[in-house]
C-alpha positions as CSV (number, residue, x, y, z in Angstrom):
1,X,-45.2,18.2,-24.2
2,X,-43.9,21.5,-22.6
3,X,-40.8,22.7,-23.1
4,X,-38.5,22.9,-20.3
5,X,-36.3,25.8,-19.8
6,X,-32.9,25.7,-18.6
7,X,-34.0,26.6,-15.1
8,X,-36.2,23.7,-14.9
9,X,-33.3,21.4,-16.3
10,X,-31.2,23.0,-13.3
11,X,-33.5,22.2,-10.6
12,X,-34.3,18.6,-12.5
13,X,-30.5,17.9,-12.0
14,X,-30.8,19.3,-8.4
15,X,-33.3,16.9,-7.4
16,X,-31.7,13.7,-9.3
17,X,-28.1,14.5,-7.3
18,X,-30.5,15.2,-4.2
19,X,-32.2,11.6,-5.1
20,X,-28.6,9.9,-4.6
21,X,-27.8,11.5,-1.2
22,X,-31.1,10.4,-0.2
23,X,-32.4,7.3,-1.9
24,X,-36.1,6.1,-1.6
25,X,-34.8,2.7,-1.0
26,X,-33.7,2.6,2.4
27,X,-31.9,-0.3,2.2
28,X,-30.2,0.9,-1.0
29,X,-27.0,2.4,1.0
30,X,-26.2,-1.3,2.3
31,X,-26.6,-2.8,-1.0
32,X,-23.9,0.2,-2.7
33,X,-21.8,-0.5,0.7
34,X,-21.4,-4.3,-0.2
35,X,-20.6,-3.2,-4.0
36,X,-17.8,-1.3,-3.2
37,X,-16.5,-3.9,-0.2
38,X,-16.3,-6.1,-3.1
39,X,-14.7,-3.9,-5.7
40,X,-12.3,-2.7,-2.9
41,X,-11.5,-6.5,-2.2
42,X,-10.3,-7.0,-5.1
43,X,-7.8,-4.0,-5.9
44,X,-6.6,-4.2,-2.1
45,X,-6.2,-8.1,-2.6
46,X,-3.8,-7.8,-5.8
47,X,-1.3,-5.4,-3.7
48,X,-0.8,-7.7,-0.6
49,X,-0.8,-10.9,-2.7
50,X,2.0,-10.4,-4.9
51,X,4.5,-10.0,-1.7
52,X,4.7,-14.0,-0.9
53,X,5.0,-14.2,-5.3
54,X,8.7,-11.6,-5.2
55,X,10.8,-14.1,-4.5
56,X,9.7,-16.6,-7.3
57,X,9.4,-14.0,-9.7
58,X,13.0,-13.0,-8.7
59,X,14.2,-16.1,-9.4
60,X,12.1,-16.4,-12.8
61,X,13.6,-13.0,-14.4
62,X,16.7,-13.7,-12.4
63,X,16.3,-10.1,-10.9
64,X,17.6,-8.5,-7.8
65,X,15.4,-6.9,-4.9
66,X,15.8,-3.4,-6.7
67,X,14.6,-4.3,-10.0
68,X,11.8,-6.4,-8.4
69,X,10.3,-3.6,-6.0
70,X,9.0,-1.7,-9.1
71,X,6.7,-4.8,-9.2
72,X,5.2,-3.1,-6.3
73,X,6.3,0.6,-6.5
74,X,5.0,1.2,-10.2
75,X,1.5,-0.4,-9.2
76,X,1.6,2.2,-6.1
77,X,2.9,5.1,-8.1
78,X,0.4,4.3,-11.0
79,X,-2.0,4.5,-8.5
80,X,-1.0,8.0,-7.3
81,X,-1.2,9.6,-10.2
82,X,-4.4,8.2,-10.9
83,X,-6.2,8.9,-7.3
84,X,-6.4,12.9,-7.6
85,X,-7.9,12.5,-11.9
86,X,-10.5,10.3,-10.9
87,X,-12.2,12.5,-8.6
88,X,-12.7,15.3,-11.1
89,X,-13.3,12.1,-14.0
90,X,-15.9,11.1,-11.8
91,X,-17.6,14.7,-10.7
92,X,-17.6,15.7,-14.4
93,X,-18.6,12.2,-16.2
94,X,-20.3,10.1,-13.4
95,X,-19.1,7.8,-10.9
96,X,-21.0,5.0,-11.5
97,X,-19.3,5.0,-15.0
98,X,-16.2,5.6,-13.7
99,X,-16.2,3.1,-11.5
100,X,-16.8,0.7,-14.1
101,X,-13.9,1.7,-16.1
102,X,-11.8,1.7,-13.1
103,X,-13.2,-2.0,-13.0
104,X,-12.0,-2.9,-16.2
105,X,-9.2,-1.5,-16.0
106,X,-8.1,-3.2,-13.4
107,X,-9.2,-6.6,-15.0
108,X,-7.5,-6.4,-18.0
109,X,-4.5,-5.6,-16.2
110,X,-4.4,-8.1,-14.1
111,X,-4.6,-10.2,-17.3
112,X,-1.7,-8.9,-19.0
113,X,0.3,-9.2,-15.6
114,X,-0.5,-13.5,-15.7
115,X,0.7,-12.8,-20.0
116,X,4.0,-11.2,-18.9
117,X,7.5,-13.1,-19.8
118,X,9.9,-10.7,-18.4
119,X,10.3,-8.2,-15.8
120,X,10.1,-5.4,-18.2
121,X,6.7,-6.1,-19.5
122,X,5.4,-6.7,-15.5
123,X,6.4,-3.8,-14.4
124,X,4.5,-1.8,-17.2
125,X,1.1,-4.7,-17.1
126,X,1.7,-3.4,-13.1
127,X,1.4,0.0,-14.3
128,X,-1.8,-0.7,-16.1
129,X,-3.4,-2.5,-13.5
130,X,-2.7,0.5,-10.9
131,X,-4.2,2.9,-13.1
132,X,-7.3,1.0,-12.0
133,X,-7.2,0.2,-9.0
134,X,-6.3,4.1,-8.8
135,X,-10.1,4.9,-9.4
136,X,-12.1,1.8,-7.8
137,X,-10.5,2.8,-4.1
138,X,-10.8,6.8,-3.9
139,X,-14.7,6.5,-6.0
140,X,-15.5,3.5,-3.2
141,X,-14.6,6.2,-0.3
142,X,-15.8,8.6,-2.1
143,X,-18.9,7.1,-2.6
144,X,-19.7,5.9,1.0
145,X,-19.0,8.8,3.1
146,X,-21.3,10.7,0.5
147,X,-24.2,8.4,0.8
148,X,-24.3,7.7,4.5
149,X,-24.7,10.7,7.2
150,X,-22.0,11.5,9.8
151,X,-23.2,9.4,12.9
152,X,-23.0,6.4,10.5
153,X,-20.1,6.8,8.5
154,X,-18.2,5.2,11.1
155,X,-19.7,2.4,10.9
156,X,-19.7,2.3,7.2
157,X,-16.3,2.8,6.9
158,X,-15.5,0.1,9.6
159,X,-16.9,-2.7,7.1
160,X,-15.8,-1.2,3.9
161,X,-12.5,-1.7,6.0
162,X,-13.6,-5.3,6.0
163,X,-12.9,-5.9,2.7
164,X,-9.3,-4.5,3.2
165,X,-8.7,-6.9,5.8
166,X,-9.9,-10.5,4.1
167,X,-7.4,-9.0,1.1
168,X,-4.9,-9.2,4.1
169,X,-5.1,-12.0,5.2
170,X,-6.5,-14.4,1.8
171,X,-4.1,-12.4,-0.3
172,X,-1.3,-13.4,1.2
173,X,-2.2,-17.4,1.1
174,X,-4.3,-18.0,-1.7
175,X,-0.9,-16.1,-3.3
176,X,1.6,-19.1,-1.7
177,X,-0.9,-22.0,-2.8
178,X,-0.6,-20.9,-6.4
179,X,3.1,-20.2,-6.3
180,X,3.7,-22.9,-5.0
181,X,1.5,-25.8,-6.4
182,X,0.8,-23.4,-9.9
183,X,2.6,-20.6,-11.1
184,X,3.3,-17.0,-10.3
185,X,1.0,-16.4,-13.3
186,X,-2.2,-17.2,-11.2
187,X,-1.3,-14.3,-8.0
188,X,-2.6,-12.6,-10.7
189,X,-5.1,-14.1,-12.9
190,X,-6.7,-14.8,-9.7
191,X,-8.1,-11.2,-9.6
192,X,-10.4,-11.5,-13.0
193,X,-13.6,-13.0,-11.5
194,X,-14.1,-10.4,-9.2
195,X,-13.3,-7.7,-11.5
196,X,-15.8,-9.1,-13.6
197,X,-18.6,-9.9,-10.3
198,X,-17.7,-6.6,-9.3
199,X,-18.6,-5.1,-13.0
200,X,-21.6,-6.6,-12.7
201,X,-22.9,-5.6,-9.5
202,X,-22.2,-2.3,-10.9
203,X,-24.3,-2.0,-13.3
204,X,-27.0,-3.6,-11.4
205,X,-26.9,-1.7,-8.3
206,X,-25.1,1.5,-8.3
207,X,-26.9,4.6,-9.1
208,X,-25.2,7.5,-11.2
209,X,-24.5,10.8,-10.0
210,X,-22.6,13.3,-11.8
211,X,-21.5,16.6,-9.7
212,X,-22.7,19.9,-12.1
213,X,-19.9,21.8,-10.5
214,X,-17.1,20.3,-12.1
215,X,-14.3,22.9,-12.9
216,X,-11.9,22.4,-15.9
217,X,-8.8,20.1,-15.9
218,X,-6.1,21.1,-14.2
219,X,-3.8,20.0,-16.9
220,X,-0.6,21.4,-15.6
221,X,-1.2,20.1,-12.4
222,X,-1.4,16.7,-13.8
223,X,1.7,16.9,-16.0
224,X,3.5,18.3,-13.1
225,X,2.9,15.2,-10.7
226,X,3.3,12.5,-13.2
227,X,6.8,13.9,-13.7
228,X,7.5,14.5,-10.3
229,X,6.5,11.3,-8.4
230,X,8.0,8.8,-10.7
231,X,11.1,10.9,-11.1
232,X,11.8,11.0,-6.9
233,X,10.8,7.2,-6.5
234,X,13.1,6.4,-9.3
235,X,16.0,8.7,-8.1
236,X,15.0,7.1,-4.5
237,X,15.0,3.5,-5.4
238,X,18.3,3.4,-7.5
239,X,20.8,5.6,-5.6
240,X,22.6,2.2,-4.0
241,X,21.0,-0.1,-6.8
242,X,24.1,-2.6,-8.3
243,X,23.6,-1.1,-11.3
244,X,24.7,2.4,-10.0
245,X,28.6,2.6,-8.8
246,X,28.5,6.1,-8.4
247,X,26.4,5.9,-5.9
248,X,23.8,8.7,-4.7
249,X,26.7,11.5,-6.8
250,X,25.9,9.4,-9.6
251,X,25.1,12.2,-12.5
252,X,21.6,10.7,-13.6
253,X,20.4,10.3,-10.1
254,X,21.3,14.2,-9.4
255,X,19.6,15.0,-12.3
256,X,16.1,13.4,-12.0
257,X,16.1,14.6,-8.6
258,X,16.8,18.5,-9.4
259,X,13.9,17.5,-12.1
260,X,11.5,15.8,-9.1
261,X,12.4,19.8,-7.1
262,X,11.2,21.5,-9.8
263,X,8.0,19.7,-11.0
264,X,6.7,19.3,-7.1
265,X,7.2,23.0,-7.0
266,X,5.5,23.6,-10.1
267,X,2.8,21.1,-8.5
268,X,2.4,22.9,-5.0
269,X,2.1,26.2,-6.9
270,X,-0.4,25.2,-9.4
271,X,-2.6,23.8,-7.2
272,X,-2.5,26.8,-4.3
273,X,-3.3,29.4,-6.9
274,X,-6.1,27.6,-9.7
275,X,-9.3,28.0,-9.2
276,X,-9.8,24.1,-10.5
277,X,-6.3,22.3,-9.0
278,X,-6.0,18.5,-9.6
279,X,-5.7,17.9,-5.5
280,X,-7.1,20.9,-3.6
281,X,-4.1,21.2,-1.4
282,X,-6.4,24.2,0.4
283,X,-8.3,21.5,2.0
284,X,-5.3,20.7,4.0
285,X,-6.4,23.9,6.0
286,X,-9.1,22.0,7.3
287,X,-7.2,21.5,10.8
288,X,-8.1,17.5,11.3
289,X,-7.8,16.7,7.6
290,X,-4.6,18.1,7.9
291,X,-3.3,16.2,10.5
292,X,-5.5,13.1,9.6
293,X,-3.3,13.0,6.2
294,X,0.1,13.8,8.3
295,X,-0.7,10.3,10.1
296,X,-1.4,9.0,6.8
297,X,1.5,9.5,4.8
298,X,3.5,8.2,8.2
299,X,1.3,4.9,8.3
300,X,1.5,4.3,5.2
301,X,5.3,4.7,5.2
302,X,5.9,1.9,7.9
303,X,3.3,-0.4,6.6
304,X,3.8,-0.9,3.2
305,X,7.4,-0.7,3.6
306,X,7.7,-3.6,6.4
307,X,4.9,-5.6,4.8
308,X,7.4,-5.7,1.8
309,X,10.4,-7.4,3.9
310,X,8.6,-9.7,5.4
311,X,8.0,-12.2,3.5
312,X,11.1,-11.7,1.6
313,X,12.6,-12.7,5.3
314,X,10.5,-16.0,5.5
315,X,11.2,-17.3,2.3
316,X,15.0,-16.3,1.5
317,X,15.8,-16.5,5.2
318,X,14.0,-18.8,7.1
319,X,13.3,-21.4,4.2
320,X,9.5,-21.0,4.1
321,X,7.4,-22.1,1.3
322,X,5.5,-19.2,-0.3
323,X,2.3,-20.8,1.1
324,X,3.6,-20.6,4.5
325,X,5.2,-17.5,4.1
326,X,1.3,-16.3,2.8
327,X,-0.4,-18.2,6.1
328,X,1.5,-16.2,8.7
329,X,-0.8,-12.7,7.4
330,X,-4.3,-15.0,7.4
331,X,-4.6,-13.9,11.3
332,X,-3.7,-10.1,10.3
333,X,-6.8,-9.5,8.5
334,X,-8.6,-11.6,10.5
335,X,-8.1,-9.5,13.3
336,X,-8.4,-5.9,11.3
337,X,-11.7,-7.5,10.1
338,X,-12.8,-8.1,13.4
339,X,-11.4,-4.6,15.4
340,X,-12.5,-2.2,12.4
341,X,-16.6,-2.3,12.9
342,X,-15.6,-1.9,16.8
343,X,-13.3,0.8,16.2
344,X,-15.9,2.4,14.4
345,X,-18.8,2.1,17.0
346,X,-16.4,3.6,19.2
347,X,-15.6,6.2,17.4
348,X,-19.5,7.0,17.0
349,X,-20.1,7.3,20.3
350,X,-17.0,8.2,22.5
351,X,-13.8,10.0,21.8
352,X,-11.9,8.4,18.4
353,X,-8.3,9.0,19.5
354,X,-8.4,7.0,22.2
355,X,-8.8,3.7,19.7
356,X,-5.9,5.8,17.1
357,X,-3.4,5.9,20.2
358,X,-3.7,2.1,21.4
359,X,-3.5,1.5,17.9
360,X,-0.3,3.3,16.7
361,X,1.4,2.2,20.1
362,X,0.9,-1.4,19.0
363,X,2.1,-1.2,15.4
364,X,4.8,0.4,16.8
365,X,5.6,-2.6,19.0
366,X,4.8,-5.2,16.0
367,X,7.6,-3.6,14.3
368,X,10.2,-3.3,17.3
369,X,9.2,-6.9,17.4
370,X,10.2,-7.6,14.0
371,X,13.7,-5.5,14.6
372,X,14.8,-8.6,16.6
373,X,14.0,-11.4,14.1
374,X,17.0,-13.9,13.4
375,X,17.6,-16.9,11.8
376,X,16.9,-18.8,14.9
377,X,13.4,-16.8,15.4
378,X,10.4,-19.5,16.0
379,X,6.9,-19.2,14.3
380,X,5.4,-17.9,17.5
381,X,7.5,-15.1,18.2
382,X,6.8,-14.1,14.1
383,X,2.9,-14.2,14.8
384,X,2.7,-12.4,17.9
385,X,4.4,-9.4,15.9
386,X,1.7,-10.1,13.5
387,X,-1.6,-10.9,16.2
388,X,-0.4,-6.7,17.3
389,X,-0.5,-5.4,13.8
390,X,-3.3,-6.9,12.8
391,X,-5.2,-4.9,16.4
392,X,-3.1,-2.1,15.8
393,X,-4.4,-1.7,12.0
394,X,-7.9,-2.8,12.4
395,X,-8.6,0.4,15.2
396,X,-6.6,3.1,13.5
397,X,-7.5,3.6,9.9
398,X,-11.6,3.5,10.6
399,X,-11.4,6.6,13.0
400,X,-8.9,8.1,11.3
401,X,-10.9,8.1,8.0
402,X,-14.4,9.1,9.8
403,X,-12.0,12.0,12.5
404,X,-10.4,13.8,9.2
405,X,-13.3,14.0,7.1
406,X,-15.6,15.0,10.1
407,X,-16.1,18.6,8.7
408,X,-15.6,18.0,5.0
409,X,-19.0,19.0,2.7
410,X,-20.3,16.8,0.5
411,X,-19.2,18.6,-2.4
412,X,-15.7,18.3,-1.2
413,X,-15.7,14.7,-1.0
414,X,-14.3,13.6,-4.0
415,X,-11.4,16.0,-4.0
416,X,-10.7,15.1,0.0
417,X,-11.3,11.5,-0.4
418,X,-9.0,11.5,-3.6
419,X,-5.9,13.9,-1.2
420,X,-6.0,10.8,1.3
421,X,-5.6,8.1,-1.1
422,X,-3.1,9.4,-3.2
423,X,-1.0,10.6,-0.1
424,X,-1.4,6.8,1.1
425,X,0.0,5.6,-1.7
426,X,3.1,8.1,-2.2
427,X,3.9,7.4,1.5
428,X,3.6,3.7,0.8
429,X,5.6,4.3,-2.2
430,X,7.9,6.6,-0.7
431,X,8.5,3.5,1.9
432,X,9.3,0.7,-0.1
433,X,11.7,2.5,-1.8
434,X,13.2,3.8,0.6
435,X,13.4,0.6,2.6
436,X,14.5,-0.9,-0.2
437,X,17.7,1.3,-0.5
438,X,18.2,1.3,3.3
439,X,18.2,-2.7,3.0
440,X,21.1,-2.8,0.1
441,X,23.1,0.0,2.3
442,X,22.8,-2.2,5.5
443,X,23.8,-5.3,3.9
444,X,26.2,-4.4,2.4
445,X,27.6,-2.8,5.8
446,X,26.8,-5.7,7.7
447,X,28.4,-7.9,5.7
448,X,31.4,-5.9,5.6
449,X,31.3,-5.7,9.8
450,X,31.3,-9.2,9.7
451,X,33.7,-10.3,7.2
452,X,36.3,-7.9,8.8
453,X,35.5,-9.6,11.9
454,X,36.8,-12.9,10.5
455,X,40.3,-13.7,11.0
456,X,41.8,-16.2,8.6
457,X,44.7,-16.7,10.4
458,X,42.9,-17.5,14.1
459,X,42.6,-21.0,15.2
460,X,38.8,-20.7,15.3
461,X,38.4,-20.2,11.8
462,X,40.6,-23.1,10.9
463,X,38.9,-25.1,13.2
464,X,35.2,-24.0,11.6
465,X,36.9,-24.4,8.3
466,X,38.1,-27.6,9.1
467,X,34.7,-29.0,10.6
468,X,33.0,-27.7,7.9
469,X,35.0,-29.3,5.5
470,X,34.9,-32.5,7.3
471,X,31.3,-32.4,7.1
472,X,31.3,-31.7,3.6
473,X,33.3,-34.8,2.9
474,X,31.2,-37.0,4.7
475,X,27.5,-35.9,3.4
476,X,28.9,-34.6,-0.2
477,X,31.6,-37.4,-0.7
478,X,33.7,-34.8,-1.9
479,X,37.8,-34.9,-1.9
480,X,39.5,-33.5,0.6
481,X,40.4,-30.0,-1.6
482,X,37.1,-29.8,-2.7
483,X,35.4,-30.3,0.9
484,X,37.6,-27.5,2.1
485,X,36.4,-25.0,-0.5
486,X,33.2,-26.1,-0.2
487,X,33.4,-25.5,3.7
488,X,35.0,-22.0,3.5
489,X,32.0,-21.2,1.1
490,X,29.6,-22.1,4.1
491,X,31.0,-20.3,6.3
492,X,30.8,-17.0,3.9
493,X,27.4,-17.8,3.2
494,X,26.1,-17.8,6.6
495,X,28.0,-14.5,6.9
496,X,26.0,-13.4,4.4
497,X,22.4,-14.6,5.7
498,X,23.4,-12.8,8.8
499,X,24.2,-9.7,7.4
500,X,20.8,-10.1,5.6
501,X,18.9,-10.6,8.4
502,X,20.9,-7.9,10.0
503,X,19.5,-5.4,7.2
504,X,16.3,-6.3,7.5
505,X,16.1,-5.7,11.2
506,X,17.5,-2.6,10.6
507,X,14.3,-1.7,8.6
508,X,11.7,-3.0,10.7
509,X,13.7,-0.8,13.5
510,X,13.1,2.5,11.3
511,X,9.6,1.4,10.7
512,X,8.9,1.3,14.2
513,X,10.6,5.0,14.6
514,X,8.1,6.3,11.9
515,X,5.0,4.8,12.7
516,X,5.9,6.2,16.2
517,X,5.8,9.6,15.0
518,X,2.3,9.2,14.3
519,X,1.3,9.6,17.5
520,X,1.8,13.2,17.5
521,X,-0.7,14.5,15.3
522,X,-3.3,12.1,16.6
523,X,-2.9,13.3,20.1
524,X,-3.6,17.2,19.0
525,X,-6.3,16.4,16.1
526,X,-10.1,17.8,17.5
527,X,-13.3,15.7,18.4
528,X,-16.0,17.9,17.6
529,X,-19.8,16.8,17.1
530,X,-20.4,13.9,14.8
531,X,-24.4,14.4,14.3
532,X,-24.4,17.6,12.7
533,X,-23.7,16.8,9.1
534,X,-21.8,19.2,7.0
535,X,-24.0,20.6,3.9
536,X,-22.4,21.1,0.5
């Protein structure tokens, strides 16, 4: 046999990457496409199901709200951090493999997660489940818009979308059922026969590809932004948390965010001036990428952040089960499901930001919607907030996806594919805790509003009091002492429901004033000429 010399074992390489951009088996490109829908299923499905579990597992730990977001900001953070490694993981060892891992990861996580006995040991089992999911949904992306060409990719990208959308809307009530006919256990034991159909598929379908001009580690760029986005979210999350009565001048809270300054600058300037950064901020130069991430980090913001409240509303305000609070997002995905594929024909053949526009202009509505919730709100005036964000969802994020990454080379894909998850998911991050402090704050104002309103000594409140007590008496059988404390504690109480339904409005309010912004860079990103494919 001859003996091949390195320049032979280049262009052997060549032609096996060339092989993967253009596989012999036409039909091979669907088959990968409904891989990574099911992969993407399954890590998308684990973050909107354990919303309709919070409240349980608040009760179970006997937790507040800010100890119980971590359950969802440490699984979004660990994602983060995770989202810019795995593209250069996957250009420099394979993606195929890497995928796997990310797989398994995820699996196993989601198995510690069902184990876990306090909150403590959740919140780190979340940790190790993101670290997953923070490599199935950038490689998925990644994967896609590599293997099909530009006029399709909108498609493509419309049904990957799919996948997100029946995680929407299943998530949410396969989630209630098992809380509340099971245990909280099963949100997440639920996830380990698809990790484990996905792993399969996998191995059976996927080809490998392995890019031969990975760079080095960017080390310092790593250690920088896994010091630096923990260290804000935590600063974020706990400056009005009970625990804290010094407030945002609390000592601790200034320090980790002079610590969070100095690590994202270290970050920004690694990553401007290596020749092999972590993130390739440079690609934000790239005008529509740019601006396509700007709308990003905005979605993402509103969205995660008011898909947080909600069902915390249903459940602790409105008295729903965690199965109905969990049926109220079935027609959300539905809908996404449905607009996504159409939002990316459209996008294919006529101007994308016309779909982007009607779609940010209606999530923007949901949440003004959902800024005038009470405790009197019916189930139809929840759902038609719901029926728009479910259109306005299902045509933004397909022609947003396909518009910023228009003029992206293939080579670039990993590393501009990685930039947009990992922005998602610090502006997601970034949202829950911040809506989670605004909620505390505005509660706690509320409730101050309205207890200063109440005058002891008027003759309505001794009238209230008095019915109230009356009331008591008669379906309690207390004495006539007891009925009248148990009356006065009523009254505060619905003071209090008021003032948290008063919070919450509040945040769907700000939601609606974020997502709004997003309208901006969409209006001045560029259209240019789909069919001409970008070489790497």
């Amino acid at each position: 046999m001859r003996k091949l010399t390195p320049t032979h074992r280049l262009r052997a390489r060549l032609r096996n990457r060339d092989s993967v951009y253009h596989p012999r088996n036409v039909n091979y490109k669907w088959f990968l496409l409904a891989n990574i829908m099911l992969g993407t299923f399954m890590a998308v499905l684990d973050a909107t199901i354990v919303n309709v579990g919070l409240p349980k597992i608040m009760a179970s730990f006997g937790v507040g709200i800010d100890k119980i977001a971590w359950v969802v900001t440490a699984y979004m953070l660990s994602m983060a951090v995770m989202l810019p490694t795995s593209g250069w993981l996957a250009d420099k060892f394979g993606y195929k493999r890497l995928y796997f891992i990310g797989l398994l990861l995820f699996t196993v996580g989601s198995m510690f997660c069902g184990m876990s006995n306090d909150e403590n040991t959740l919140i780190l089992s979340r940790i190790f489940q993101g670290l997953g999911a923070g490599m199935i949904q950038p490689l998925g992306m990644a994967i896609i818009t590599r293997e099909f060409p530009p006029h399709q990719r909108g498609i493509a990208l419309g049904f990957w979308a799919i996948s997100a959308a029946a995680s929407v809307s299943f998530g949410p009530l396969i989630g209630g059922y098992l809380v509340d006919n099971f245990s909280w256990q099963l949100i997440f034991d639920v996830n380990i026969p698809f990790g484990i159909a996905a792993m399969v598929f996998t191995v059976l379908i996927q080809r490998e590809f392995i890019n031969p001009r990975a760079g080095r580690f960017d080390l310092i760029g790593f250690i920088s932004v896994v010091i630096f986005l923990p260290v804000l979210l935590y600063a974020l999350s706990e400056g009005n948390a009970a625990t804290n009565s010094a407030g945002w001048h609390a000592p601790y809270i200034l320090i980790c965010f002079a610590i969070s300054i100095v690590s994202g600058a270290i970050f920004i300037t690694q990553e401007l001036t290596t020749d092999n950064p972590l993130i390739d901020l440079r690609l934000l130069k790239n005008y529509n990428f740019g601006m396509g991430n700007l709308v990003m980090v905005i979605f993402s913001m509103g969205m995660f952040g008011s898909t947080f409240l909600l069902p915390l509303y249903l459940q602790n305000s409105m008295g729903y089960t965690a199965l109905q609070a969990g049926s109220v997002f079935l027609p959300v995905g539905i809908i996404q499901g449905m607009m996504s594929p159409i939002a990316g024909r459209i996008s294919d053949k006529f101007n994308p930001k016309a779909p982007m526009i009607i779609g940010v202009i209606a999530l923007t509505l949901s949440f003004i919607l959902n800024s005038r919730l009470s405790y009197l709100s019916e189930h139809s005036f929840v759902m038609t907030s719901l029926y728009l964000r479910g259109f306005g969802m299902g045509i933004i994020y397909t022609p947003l996806s396909a518009l910023s990454l228009l003029t992206m080379p293939r080579d670039k894909m990993a590393q501009a594919s990685g930039i947009t998850n990992t922005i998602r998911q610090i502006g997601g991050s970034l949202g829950v805790a911040m809506f989670t402090t605004i909620l505390a704050t505005r509660i706690n104002f509320h409730a101050q509003m309205y207890g200063a309103a109440i005058q002891a000594g008027s003759q309505e409140f001794k009238n209230t009091a008095a019915n109230l007590a009356y009331f008591a008496q008669q379906h309690v059988g207390a004495n006539m002492a007891t009925a009248i404390q148990q009356g006065k504690y009523m009254l505060m109480s619905h003071v209090s429901k008021q003032a948290y339904i008063a919070g919450i409005d509040d945040d769907f309010w700000i939601a609606a004033m974020i997502t709004l912004l997003g309208i901006v860079p969409v209006i001045i990103m560029r259209v240019g000429n789909k069919k001409s494919p970008v070489n790497a």
